[in-house]
N, C-alpha and C positions, 0 to 999 in steps of 0.2 A: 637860543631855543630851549637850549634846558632850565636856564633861568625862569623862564617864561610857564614849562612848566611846571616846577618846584613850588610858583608862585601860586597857580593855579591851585595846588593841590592842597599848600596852605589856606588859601581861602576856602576852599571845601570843606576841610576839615572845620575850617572856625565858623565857617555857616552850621555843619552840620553840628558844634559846640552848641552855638547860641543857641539852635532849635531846640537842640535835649533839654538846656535850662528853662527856656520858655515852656517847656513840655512838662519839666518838674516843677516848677511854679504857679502854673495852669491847672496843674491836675486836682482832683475829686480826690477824696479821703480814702476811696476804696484802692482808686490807681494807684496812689501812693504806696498802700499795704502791701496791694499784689507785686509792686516794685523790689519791696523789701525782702518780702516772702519768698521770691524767687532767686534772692540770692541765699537763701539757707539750705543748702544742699539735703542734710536729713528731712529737713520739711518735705521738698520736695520727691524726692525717694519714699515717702510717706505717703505724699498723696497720692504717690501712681499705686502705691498700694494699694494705697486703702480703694480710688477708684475701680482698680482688677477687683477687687474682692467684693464691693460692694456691686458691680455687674453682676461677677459669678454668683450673687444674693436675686436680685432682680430678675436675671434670667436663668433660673436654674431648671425650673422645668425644660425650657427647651437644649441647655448643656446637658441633661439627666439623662441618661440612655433608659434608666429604671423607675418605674414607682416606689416613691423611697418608705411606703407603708408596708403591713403587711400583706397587701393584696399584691406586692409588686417581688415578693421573696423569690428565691431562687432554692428550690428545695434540693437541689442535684448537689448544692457548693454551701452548706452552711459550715460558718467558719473558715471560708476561704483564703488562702492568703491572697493574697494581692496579682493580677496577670498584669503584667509589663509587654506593654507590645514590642516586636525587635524589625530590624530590617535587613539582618541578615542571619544565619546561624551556618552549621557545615554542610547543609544543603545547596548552599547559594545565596547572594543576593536578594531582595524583592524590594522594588520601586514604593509598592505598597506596604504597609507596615501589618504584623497578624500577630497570632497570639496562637498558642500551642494548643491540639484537642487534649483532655484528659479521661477520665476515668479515678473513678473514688470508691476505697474499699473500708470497712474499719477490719481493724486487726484486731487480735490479740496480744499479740507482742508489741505495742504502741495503748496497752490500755483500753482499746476498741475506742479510738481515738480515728478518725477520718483521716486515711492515705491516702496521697492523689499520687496516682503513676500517668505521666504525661508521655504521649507519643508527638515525638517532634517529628514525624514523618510526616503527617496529617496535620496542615495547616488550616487559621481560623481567618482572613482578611479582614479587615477595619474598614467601615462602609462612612460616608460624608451623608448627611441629612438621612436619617432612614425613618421610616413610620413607627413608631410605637403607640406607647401608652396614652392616653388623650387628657389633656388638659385643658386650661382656662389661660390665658396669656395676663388677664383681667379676672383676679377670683377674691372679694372679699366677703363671702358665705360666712355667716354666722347664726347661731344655731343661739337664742337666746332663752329663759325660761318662757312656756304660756304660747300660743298660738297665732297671736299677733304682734309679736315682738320678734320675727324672724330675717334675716337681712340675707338677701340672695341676689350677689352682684356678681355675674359674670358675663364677659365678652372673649371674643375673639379666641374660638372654641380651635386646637391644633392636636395632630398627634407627630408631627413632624421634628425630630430630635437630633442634635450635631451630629453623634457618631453610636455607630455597633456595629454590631459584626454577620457574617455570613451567614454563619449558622450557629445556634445556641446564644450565650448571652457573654461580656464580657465584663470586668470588675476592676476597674486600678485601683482601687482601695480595698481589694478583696470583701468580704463579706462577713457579716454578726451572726450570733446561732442563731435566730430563724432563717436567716439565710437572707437579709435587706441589704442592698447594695450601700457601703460604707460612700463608694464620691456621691451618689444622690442624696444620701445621707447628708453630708456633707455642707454641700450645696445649699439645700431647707432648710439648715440649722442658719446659717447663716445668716439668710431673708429671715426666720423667725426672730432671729436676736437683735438684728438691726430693725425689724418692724416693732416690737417693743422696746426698745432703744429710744427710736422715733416717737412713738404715741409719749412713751412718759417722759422725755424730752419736751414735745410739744404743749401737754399740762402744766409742768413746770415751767414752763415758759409764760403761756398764759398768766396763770394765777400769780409768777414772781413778777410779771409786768403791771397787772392791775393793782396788787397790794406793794408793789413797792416803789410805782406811782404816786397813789393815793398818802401813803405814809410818808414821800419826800418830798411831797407839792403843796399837801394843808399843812402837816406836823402837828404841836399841842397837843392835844388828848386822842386825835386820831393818829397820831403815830404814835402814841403810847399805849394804844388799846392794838393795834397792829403790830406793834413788835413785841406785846405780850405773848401773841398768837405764834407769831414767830420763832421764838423763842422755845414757846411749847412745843412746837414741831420739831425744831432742833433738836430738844434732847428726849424725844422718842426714838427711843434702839428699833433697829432695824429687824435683826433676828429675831426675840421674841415678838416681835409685833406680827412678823410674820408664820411663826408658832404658834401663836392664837388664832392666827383668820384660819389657817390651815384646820386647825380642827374643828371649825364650822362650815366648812366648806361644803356643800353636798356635793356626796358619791356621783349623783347624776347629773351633776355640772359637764356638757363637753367640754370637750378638748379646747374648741374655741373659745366656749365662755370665759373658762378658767385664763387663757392665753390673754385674753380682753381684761379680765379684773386685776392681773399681775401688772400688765400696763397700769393700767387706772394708779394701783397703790405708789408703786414707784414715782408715778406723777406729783401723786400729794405727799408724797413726802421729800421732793428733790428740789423745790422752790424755795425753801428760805434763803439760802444762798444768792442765787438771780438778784432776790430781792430786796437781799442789803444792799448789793451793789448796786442797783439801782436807787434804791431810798437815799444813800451817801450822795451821788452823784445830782441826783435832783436838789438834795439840801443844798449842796452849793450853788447851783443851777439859777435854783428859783427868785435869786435876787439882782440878776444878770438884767440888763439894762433894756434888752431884745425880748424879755420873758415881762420886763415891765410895759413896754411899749405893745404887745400886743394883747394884756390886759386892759390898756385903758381905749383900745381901737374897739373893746366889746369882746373879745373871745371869751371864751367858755373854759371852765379846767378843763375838762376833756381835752380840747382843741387845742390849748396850749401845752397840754402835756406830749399827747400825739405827734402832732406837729413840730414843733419845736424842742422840748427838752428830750423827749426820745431818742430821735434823728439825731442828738447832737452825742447821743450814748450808742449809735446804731453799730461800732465795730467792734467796741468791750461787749456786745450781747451778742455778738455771732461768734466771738472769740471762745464766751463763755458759754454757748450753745454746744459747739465742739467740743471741747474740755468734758462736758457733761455727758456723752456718749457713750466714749467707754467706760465710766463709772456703772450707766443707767444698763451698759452689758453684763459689765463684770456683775452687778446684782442681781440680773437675772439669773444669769450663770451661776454663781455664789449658790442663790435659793436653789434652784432649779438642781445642782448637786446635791444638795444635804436634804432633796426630797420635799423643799417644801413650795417649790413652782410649778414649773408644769410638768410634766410629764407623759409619758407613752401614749397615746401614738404622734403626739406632736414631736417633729423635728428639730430641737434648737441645741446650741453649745452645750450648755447644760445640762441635760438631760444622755448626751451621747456621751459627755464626761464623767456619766454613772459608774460606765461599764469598765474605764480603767482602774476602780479601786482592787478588784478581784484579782484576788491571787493567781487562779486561772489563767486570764489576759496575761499578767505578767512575765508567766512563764512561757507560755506558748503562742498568744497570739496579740503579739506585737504592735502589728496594724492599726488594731483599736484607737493606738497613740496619734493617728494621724491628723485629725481632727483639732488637738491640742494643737498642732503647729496652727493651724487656722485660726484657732483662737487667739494664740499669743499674735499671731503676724496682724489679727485685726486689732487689738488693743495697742501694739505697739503701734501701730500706721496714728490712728487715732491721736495717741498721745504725743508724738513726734507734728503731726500736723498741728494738732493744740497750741504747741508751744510755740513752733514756728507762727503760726496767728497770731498771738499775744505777744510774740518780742515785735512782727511788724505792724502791729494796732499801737504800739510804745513807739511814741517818736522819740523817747529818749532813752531806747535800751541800747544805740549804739555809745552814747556817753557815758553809759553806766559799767561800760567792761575795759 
């Protein structure tokens, strides 16, 4: 009887052997990747990151307990430090989590510097969905030069927010001197710098697929007239180029516009790269036996490009799509610090990473720094997933260690 089923159990086992093999020999290019990718632990750890954070981007309005402009300040708490909710203190227990009432004086003897005396007698409770401030769930409003170049996209109109509190307002990231709630703050920056991320991503993308196409499927003189191009892009420096637009820029550009042409530049200038690697990859491509056979059926370059030599490049360009992310942040970021992106009243990395140069912040208000952890934990996610895509888009990065 136990023979019988030992035997059994073997043969399960090598059923369910053969099927995985059938399963790994069967599989699609992408199956494969994902196969690989999930055994790279840092990748993975990466991506749940990067996914939490790119959410907390997505939906931040409705995580925001606050309008993170200045119409959403809190004039009672500028400069606040940070309220940490608790669940219990020497009053008791509470099921509920709150946060302490206070009261703000400046002194004298503190430099007339804002003292908070908190009475933990008088507590503040933490409320689940409550009504606030109203927003656009759906908002890509853009405010262009001239009267009909206006763009006014909004749906699904809410004022309905995760969490606040009973009475008064609450802050886990404390608050800035006008008094803007640092996590909504937070939160905007972060959809701001992944939506520029995204647009000059997607430019780049475009323009490195159709020029580096074009220049590794004819060659000759059109890929000599396209990698001259290329090349000039290449070594255009980044900072002065951006030092010049800045000083043409009109005063009376909004916030949006300005947010829109930063995208824009970044776009045209993050394509050459894409698009060697694509031009290399067609050169060898283009004389493949399947790229001759559907020449003489009648395709079209287009159609054979598209079609076929793409597709056959379609995980080195999502590899290299990711990769190109947090590069296309950290420069907004980059500019956007030394004053020459966007700026107030728009929300992004950048721009919040102003306020930690000041000697001020340093010494006193700390918090500032919080932001940074966000920055760095979205560049590292990014870069860690990168890589992990790139060693499992290489079928042969496991023979290579």
């Amino acid at each position: 009887m136990a023979e019988t089923a030992s035997t059994a159990l073997s043969d399960e086992a090598a059923l369910a052997e053969q099927k995985r093999k059938e399963a790994y020999f069967s599989a699609g290019q992408l199956q494969l990747i994902w196969a690989r990718f999930k055994k790279n632990r840092s990748a993975m750890v990466g991506g749940i990151v990067l996914l939490a954070l790119v959410s907390m981007g997505v939906f931040a309005p409705f995580l925001s307990p606050y309008d993170p402009t200045i119409a959403g300040r809190d004039k009672t708490y500028q400069n606040g430090a940070p309220q940490i909710p608790y669940f219990w203190d020497q009053n008791g227990f509470s099921v509920r989590p709150f946060i302490y009432s206070y009261s703000r004086t400046r002194s004298a003897a503190s430099n007339f510097r804002w003292v908070t005396s908190v009475d933990k007698d008088k507590r503040r409770y933490l409320e689940l969905f409550v009504s606030g401030w109203e927003y656009h769930v759906i908002d890509l409003s853009l405010d262009l030069p001239g009267d009909f170049f206006d763009i006014d996209i909004q749906f699904l109109k809410s004022t309905t927010h995760l969490f606040g509190v009973t009475e008064g307002q609450i802050h886990l990231f404390g608050t800035d001197s006008p008094g803007k709630d640092i996590f909504s703050r937070t939160l905007h920056a972060i959809y701001t710098s992944l939506a520029v991320g995204t647009i000059g991503v997607f430019i780049a993308f475009v323009l490195a697929l159709v020029i580096g196409g074009l220049s590794g499927y004819y060659g000759g003189w059109i890929d000599a007239v396209l990698q001259m191009i290329t090349d000039a892009i290449r070594t255009v420096p980044a900072i002065p180029l951006f030092m010049a637009l800045a000083a043409f820029l009109p005063d009376e550009w909004s916030a949006e516009l300005r947010f829109l042409f930063i995208s824009i530049i970044l776009g045209l200038i993050g394509w050459p790269t894409l698009a060697r690697r694509v031009r290399t990859h067609l050169l060898t491509e283009r004389s493949q036996d399947y790229v001759l056979a559907a020449q003489l059926c009648g395709a079209s370059p287009g159609h054979v490009i598209r079609r076929h030599l793409l597709p056959s490049f379609t995980s080195y360009i999502i590899v290299d799509l990711v990769i190109s992310f947090p590069y296309m942040v950290l420069s907004e970021t980059a500019l956007s610090f030394i004053g020459l992106g966007l700026k107030d009243p728009v929300n992004s990395l950048g721009v919040m990473l102003q306020n930690v140069t000041k000697a001020d912040v340093l010494l006193n208000y700390q918090w500032y720094f919080i932001p940074v952890i966000f920055f760095m934990a979205l560049v590292l996610a990014f870069v860690f997933v990168g890589d992990g895509l790139r060693d499992a888009a290489d079928p042969y990065a496991s023979t290579k260690k």
